[in-house]
VEXSE-393094 format. One record per residue: x, y, z of N, C-alpha, C in turn; chain. Coordinates in Angstrom, 3 decimals, decimal comma. Layout:
N
REC      n_u      n_v      n_w     ca_u     ca_v     ca_w      c_u      c_v      c_w chain
REC        X        Y        Z        X        Y        Z        X        Y        Z     A
...
END
This chain:
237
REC      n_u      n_v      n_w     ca_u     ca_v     ca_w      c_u      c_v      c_w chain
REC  -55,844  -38,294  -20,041  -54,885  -38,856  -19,090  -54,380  -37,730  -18,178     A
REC  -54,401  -38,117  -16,474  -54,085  -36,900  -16,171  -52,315  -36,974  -15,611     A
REC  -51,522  -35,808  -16,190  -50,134  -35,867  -16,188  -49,810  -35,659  -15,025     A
REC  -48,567  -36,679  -15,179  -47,831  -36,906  -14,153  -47,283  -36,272  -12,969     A
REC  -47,518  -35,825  -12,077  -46,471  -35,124  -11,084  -45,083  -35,171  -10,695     A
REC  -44,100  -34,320  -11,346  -42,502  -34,949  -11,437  -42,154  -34,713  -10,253     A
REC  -41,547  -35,915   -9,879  -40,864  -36,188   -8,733  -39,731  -34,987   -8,311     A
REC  -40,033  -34,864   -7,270  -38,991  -33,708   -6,640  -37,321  -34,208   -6,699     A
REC  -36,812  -33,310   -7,107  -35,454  -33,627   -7,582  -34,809  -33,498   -6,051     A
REC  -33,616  -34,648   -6,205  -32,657  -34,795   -4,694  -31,732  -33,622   -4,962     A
REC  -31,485  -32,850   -3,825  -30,121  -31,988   -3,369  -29,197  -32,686   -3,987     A
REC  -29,240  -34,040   -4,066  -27,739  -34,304   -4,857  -27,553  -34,443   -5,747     A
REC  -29,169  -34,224   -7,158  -29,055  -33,819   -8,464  -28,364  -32,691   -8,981     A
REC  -28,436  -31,735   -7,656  -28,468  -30,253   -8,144  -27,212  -29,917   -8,712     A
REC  -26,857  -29,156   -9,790  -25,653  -28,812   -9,628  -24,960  -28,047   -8,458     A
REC  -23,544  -28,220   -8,559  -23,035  -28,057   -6,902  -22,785  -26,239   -7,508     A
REC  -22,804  -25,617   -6,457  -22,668  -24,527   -6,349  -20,666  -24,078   -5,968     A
REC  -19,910  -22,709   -7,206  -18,770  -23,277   -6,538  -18,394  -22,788   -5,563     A
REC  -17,288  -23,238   -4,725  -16,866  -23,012   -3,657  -16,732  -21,511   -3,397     A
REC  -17,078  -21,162   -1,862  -16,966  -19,681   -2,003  -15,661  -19,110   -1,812     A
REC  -14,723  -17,951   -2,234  -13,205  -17,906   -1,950  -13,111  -16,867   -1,942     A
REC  -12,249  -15,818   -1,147  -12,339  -14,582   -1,059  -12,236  -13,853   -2,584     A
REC  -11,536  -14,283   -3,090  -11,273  -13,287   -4,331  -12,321  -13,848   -5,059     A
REC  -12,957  -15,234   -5,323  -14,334  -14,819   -5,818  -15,466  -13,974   -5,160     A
REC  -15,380  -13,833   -4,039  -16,263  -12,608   -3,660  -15,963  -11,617   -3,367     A
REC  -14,649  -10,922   -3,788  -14,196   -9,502   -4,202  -14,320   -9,579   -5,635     A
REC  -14,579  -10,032   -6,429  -14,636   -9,924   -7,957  -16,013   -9,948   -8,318     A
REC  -17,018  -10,426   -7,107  -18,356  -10,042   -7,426  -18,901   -9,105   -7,114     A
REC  -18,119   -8,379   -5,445  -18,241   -7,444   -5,105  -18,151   -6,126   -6,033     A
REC  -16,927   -5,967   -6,845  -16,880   -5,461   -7,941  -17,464   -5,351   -8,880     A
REC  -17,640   -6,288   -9,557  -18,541   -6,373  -10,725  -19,857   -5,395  -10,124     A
REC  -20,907   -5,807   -8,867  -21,998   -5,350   -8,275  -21,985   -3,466   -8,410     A
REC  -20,709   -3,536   -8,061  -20,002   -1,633   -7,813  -20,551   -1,301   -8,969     A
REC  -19,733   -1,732  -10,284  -19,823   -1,261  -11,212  -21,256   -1,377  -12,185     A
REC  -22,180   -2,242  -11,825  -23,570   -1,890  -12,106  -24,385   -1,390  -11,198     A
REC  -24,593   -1,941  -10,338  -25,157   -1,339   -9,162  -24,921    0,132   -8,535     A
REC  -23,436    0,617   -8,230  -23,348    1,019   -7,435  -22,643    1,403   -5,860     A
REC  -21,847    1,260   -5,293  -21,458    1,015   -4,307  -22,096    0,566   -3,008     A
REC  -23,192    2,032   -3,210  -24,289    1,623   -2,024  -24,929    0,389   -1,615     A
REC  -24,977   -0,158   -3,199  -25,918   -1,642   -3,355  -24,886   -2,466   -2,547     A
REC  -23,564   -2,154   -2,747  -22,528   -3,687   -1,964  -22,403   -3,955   -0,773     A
REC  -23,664   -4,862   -0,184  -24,068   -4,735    0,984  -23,676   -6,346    1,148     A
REC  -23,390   -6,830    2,405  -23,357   -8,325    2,440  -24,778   -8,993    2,554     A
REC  -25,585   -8,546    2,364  -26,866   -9,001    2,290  -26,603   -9,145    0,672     A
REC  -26,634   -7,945   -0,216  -26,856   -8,099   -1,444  -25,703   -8,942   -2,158     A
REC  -24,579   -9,074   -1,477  -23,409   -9,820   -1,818  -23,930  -11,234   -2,082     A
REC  -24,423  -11,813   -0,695  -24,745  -13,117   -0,383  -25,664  -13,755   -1,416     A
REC  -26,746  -12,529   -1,848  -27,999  -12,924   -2,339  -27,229  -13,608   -4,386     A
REC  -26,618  -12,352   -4,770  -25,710  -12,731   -5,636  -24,417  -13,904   -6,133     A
REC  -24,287  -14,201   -4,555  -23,534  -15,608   -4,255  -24,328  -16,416   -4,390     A
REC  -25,577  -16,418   -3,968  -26,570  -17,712   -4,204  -25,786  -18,128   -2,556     A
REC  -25,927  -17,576   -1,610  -25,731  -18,082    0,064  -26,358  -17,543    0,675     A
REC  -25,761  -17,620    2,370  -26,708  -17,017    3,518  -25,443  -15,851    3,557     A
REC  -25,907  -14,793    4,325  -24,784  -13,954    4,774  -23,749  -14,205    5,786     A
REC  -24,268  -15,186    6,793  -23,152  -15,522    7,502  -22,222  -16,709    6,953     A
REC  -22,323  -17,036    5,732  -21,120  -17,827    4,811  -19,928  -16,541    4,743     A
REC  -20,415  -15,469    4,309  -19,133  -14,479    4,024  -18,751  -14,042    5,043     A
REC  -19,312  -13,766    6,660  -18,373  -13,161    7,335  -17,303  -14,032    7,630     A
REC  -17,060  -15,568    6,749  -15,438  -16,053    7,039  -14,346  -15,637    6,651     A
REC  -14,818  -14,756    5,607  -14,148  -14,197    4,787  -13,875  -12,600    4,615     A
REC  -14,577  -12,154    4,958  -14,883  -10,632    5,186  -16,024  -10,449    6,689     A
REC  -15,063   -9,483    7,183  -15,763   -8,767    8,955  -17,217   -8,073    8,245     A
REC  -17,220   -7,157    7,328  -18,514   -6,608    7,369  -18,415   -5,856    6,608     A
REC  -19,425   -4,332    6,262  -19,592   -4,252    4,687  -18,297   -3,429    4,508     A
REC  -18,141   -2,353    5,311  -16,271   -1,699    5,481  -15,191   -2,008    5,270     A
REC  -15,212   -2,842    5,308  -13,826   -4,019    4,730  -14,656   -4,561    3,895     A
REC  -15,351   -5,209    3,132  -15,686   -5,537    2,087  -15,413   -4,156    1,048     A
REC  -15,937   -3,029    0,938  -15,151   -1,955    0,723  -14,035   -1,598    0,362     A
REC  -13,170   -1,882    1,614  -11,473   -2,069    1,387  -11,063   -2,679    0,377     A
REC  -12,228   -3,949    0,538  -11,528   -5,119   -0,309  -11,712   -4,719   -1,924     A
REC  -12,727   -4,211   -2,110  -13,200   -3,749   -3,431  -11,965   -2,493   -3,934     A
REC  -11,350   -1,888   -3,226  -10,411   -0,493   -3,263   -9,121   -0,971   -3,859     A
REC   -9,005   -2,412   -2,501   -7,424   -2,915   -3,179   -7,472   -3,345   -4,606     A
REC   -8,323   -4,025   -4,484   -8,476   -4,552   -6,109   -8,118   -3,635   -7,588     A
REC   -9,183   -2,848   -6,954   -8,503   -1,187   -7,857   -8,018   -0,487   -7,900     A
REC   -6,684   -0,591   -6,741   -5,732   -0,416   -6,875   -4,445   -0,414   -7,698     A
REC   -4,952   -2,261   -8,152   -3,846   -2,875   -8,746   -3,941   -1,868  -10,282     A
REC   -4,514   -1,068  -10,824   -4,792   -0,455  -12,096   -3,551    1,077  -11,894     A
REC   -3,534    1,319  -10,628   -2,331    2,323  -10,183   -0,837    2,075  -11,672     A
REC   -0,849    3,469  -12,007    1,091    3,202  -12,975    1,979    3,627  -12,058     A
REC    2,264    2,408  -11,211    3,349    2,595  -10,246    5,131    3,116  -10,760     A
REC    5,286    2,851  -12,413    5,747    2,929  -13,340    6,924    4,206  -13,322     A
REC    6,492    5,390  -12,805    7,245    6,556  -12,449    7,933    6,037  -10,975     A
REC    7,962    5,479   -9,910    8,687    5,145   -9,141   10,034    3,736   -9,390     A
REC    8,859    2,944  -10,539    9,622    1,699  -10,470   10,531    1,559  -11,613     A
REC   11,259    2,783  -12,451   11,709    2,949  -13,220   11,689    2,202  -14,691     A
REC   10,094    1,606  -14,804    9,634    0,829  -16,194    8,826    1,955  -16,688     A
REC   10,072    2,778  -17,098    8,885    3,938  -17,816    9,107    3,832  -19,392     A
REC    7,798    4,071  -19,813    7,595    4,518  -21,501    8,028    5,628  -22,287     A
REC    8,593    5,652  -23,130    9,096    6,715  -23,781    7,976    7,933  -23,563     A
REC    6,856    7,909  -23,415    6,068    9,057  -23,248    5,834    9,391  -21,631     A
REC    6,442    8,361  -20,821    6,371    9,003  -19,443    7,909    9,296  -19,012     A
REC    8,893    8,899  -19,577    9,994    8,898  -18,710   10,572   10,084  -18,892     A
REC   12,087   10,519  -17,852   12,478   12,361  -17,560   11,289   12,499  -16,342     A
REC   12,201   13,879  -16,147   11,384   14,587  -15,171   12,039   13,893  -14,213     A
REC   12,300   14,996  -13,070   12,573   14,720  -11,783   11,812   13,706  -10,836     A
REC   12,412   13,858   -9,970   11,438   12,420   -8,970    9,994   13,329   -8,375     A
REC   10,090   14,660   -8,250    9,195   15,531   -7,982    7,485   15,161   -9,313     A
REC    7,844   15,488  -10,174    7,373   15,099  -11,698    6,725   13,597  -11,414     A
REC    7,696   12,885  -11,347    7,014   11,679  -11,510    6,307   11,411   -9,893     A
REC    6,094   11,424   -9,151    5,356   11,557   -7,678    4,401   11,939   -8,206     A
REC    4,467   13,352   -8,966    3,043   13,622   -9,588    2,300   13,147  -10,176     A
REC    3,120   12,573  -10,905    2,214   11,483  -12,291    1,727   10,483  -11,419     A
REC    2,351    9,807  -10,506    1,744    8,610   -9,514    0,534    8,899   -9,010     A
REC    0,584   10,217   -8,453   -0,827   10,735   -7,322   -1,952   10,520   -8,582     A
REC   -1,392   11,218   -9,305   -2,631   11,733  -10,627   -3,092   10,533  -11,350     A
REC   -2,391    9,251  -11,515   -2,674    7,961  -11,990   -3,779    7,610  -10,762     A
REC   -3,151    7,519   -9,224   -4,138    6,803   -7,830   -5,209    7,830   -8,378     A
REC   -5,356    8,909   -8,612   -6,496   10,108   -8,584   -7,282    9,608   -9,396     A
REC   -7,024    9,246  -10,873   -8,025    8,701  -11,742   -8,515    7,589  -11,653     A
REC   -7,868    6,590  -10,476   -8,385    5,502  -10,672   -9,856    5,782   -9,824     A
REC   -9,787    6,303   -9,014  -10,589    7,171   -8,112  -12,334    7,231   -8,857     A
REC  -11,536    8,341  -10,102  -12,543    9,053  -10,526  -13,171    8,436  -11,758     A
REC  -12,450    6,925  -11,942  -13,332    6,019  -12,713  -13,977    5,221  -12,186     A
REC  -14,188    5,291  -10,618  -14,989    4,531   -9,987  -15,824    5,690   -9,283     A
REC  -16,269    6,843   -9,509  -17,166    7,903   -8,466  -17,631    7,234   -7,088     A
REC  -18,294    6,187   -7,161  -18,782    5,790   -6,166  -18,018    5,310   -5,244     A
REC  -16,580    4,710   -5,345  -15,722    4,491   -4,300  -15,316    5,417   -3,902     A
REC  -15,168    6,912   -4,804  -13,906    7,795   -4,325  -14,635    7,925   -2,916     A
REC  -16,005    8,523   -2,599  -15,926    8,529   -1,579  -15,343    7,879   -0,407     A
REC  -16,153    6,609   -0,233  -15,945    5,291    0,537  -14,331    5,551    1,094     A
REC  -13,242    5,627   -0,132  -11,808    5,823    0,136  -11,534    6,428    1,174     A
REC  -12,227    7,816    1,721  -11,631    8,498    2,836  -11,568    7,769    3,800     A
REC  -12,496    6,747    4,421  -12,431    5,891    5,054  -12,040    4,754    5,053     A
REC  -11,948    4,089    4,027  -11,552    2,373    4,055  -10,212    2,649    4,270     A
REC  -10,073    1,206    4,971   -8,604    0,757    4,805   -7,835   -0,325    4,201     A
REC   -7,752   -0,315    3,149   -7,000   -1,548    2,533   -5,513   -1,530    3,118     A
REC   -5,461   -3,070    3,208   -3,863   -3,234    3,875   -3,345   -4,088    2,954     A
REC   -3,364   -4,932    1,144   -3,415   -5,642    0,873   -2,036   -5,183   -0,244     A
REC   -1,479   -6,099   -1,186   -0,603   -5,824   -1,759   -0,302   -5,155   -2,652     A
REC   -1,681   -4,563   -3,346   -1,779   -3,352   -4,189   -1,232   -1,625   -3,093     A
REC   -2,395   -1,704   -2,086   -2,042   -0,282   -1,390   -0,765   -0,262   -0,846     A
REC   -0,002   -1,248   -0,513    1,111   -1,660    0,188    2,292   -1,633   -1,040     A
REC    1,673   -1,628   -2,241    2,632   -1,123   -3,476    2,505    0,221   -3,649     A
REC    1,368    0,928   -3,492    1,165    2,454   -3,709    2,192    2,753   -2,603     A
REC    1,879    2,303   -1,465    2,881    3,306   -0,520    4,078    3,300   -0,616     A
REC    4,449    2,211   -1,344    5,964    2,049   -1,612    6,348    2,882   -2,430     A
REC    5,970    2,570   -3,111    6,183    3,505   -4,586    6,680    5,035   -4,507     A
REC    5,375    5,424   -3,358    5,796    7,149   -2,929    6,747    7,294   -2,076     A
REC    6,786    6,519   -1,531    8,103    6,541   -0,112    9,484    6,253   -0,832     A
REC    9,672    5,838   -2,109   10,679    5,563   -2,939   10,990    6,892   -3,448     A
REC   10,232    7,279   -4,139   10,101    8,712   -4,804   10,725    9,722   -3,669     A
REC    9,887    9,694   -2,418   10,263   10,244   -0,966   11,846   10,713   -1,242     A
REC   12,510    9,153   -0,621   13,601    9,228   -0,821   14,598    8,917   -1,584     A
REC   14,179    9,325   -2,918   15,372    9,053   -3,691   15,297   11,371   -3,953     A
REC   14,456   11,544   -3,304   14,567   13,243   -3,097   15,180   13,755   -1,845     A
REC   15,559   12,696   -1,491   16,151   12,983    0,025   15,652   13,380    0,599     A
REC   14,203   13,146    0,903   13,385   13,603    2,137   13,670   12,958    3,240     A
REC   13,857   13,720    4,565   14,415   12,745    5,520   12,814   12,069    5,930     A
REC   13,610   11,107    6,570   12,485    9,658    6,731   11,091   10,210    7,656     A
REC   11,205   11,193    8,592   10,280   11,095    9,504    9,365   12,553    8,455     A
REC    9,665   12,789    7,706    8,855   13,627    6,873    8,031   12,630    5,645     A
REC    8,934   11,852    5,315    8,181   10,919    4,532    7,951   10,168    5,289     A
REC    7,722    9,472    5,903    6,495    8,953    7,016    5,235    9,317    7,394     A
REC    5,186   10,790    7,067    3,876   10,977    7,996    3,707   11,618    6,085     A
REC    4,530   12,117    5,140    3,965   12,573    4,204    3,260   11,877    3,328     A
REC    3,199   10,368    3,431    2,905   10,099    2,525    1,268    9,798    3,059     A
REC    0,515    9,718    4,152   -0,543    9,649    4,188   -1,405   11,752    3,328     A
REC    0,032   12,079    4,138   -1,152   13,378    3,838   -0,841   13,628    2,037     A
REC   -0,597   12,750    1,418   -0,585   12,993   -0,068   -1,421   11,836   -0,806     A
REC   -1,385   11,120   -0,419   -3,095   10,069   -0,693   -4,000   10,223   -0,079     A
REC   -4,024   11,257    0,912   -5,608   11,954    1,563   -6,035   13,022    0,597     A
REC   -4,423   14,071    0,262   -5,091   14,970   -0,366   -5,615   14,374   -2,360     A
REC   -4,836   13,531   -2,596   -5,087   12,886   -3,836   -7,195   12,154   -3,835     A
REC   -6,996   11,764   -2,422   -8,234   10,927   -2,128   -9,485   11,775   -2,240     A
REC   -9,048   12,780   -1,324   -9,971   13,887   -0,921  -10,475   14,650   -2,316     A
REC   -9,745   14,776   -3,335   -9,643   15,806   -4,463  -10,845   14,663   -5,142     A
REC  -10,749   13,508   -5,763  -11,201   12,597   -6,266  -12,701   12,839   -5,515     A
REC  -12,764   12,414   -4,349  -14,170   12,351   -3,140  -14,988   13,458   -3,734     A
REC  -14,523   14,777   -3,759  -15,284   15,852   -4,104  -15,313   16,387   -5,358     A
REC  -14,827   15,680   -6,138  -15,187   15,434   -7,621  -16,237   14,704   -7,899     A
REC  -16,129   13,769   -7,501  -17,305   12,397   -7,554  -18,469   12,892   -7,097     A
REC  -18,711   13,994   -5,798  -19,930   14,364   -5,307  -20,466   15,457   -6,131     A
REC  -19,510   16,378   -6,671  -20,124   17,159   -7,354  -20,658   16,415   -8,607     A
REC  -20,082   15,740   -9,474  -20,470   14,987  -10,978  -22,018   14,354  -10,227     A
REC  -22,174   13,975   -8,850  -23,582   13,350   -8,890  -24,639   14,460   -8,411     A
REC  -24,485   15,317   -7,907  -24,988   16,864   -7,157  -25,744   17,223   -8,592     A
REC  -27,349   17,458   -8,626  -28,405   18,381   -9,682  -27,628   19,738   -9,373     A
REC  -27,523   20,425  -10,326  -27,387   22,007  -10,060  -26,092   21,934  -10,085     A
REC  -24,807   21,093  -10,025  -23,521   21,491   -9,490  -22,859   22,285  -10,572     A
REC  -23,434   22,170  -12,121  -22,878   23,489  -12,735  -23,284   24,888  -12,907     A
REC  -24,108   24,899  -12,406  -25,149   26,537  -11,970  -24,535   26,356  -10,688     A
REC  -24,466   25,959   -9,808  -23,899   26,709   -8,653  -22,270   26,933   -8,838     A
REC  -21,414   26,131   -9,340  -20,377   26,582  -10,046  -20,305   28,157  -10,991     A
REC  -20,666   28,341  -11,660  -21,133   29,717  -12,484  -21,620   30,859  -11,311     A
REC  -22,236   30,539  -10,561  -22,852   31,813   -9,748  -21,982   31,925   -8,944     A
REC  -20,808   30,944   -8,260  -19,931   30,778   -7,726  -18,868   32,045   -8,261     A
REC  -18,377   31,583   -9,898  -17,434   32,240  -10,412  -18,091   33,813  -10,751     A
REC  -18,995   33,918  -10,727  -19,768   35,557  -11,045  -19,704   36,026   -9,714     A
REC  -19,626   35,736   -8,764  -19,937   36,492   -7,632  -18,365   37,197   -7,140     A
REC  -17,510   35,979   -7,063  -15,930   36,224   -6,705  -15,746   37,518   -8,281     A
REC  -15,586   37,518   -9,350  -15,327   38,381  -10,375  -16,013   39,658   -9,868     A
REC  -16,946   39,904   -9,276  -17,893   40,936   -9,196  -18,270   41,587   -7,752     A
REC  -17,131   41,006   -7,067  -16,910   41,594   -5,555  -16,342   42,909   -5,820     A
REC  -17,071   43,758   -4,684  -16,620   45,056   -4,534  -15,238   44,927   -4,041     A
REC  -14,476   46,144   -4,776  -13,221   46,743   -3,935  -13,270   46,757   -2,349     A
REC  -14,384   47,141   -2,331  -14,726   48,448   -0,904  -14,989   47,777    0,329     A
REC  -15,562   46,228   -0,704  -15,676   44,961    0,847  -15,228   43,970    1,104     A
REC  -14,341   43,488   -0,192  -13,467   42,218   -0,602  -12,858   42,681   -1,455     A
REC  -11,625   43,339   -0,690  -10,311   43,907   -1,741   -9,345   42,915   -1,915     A
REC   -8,894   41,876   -1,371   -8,447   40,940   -1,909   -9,336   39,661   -3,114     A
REC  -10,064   39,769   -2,891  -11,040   38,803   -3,432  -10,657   39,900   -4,978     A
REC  -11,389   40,885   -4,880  -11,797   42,133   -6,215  -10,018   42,111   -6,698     A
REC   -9,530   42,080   -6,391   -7,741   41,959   -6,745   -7,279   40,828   -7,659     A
REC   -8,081   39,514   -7,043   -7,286   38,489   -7,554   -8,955   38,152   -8,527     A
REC   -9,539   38,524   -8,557  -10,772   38,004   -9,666  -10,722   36,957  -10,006     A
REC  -11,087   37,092  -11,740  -10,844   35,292  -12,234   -9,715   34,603  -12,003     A
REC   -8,767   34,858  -11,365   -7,454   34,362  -11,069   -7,567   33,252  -10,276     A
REC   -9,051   33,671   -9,159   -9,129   32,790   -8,142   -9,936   31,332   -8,579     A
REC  -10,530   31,497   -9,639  -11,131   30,212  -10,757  -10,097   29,728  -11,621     A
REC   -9,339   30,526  -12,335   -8,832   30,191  -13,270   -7,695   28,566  -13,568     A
REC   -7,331   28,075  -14,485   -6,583   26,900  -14,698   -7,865   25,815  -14,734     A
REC   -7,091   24,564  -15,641   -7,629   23,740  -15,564   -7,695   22,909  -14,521     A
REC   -8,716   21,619  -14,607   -8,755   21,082  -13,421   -7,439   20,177  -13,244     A
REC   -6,891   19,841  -14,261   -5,452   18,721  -14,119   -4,638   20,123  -14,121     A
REC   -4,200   21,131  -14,632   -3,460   22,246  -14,115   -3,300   21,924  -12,382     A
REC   -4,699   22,634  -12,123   -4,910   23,094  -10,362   -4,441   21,384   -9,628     A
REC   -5,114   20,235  -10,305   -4,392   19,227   -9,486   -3,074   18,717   -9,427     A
REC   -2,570   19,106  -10,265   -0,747   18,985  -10,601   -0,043   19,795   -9,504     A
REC   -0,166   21,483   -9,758   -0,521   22,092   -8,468   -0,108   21,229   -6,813     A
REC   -1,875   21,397   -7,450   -1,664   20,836   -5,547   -0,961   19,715   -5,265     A
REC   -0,587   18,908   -5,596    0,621   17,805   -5,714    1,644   18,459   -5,627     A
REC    2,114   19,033   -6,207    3,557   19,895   -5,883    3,601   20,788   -4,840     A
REC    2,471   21,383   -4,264    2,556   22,281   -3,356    2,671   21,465   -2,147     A
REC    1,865   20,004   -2,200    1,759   18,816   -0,959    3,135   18,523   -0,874     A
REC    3,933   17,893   -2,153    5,105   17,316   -2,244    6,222   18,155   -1,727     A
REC    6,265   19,846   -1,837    7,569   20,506   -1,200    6,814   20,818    0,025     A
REC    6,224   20,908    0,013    5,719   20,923    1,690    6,181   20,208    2,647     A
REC    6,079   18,395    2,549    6,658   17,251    2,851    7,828   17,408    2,612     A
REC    8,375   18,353    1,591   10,280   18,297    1,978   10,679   19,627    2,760     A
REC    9,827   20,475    2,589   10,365   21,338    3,783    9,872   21,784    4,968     A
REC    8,945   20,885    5,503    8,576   21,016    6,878    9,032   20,001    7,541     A
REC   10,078   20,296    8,960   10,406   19,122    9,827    8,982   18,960   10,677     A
REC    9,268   17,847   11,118    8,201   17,288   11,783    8,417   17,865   13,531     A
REC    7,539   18,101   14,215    7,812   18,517   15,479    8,655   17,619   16,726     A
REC    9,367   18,011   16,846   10,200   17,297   18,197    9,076   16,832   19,461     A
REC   10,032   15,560   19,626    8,898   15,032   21,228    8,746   15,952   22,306     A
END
């Protein structure tokens, strides 16, 4: 007997596909990051993963840069805004408002550096959404409850999530860089082993100029960003 040929099933057997909604396609976008990659989160590869065409998502997202953003805010929300918003834990609370600013940067910093592949992306995206719009609060609170006058914390608080951003960015490139701990080492042998006679400051400060840990040196530079922002006025019109 020769078998049957099954009838082609109607579009309106199919199961329905669900509706597309921005935060379901920032939560796939994500998910994609975190196996894939960043590079992979392309609205082509978005769409293909939606089971759509690509021009379904630009209703929802302009293009892959802001899709980006959108992926940033999200991981944002993981920020311990906690040192500004005075819900602190017996193991975070004390410490000046200086202290805790720090702990904030260094919380945005790791969230950073548990995603490598965004830290980059960060220098550029712009999230405007209610997570980053809580980070900035948060520091501008801290700002001024130190009495920084306003037009210093205004412009300080970008240059302290650039330098938080930036620190993260070039962490992430080195952890993916072949060689980045041999060139590190030949790095630190060369500064130790400078002549007096041609780099007398360098030959002066030796391992000094390596030395500390990496959360040491980034604590650091947070504090050096943070009194900076309180004692530089901003230039007159």
């Amino acid at each position: 007997m020769t078998p049957r040929t099954p009838a082609p099933r109607s579009r309106r057997e199919r199961p329905a596909k669900p509706a597309l909604t921005y935060e379901g396609i920032v939560a796939t976008a994500v998910r994609l990051m975190e196996t894939e990659g960043l590079q992979r989160v392309t609205m082509r590869r978005l769409a293909q993963e939606l089971d759509t065409g690509p021009a379904s998502l630009y209703v929802y997202v302009a293009n892959t840069a802001e899709l980006h953003a959108a992926i940033l805010e999200e991981l944002l929300g993981a920020v311990d805004l906690s040192p500004a918003t005075g819900d602190l834990s017996p193991a975070t609370s004390g410490g000046d408002w200086r202290e805790r600013l720090a702990r904030l940067l260094d919380s945005y910093t790791h969230v950073l550096f548990a995603h490598p592949s965004l830290a980059h992306s960060a220098l550029v995206a712009r999230p405007s959404g209610p997570n980053y719009l809580a980070l900035v609060e948060a520091v501008l609170s801290l700002l001024h409850e130190g009495r920084v006058p306003d037009g210093q914390a205004a412009w300080g608080v970008d240059v302290l999530l650039q330098v938080a951003t930036a620190n993260a960015a070039e962490h992430s490139i080195r952890d993916r860089t072949a060689g980045a701990d041999a060139e590190h080492h030949a790095l630190v042998a060369a500064l130790r082993e400078a002549s007096p006679d041609t780099h007398p400051r360098i030959a002066a400060l030796g391992g000094d100029l390596t030395s500390g840990t990496p959360g040491q040196r980034l604590a650091w530079i947070f504090h050096m960003v943070i009194n900076g922002t309180v004692t530089t006025p901003r230039p007159t019109p």
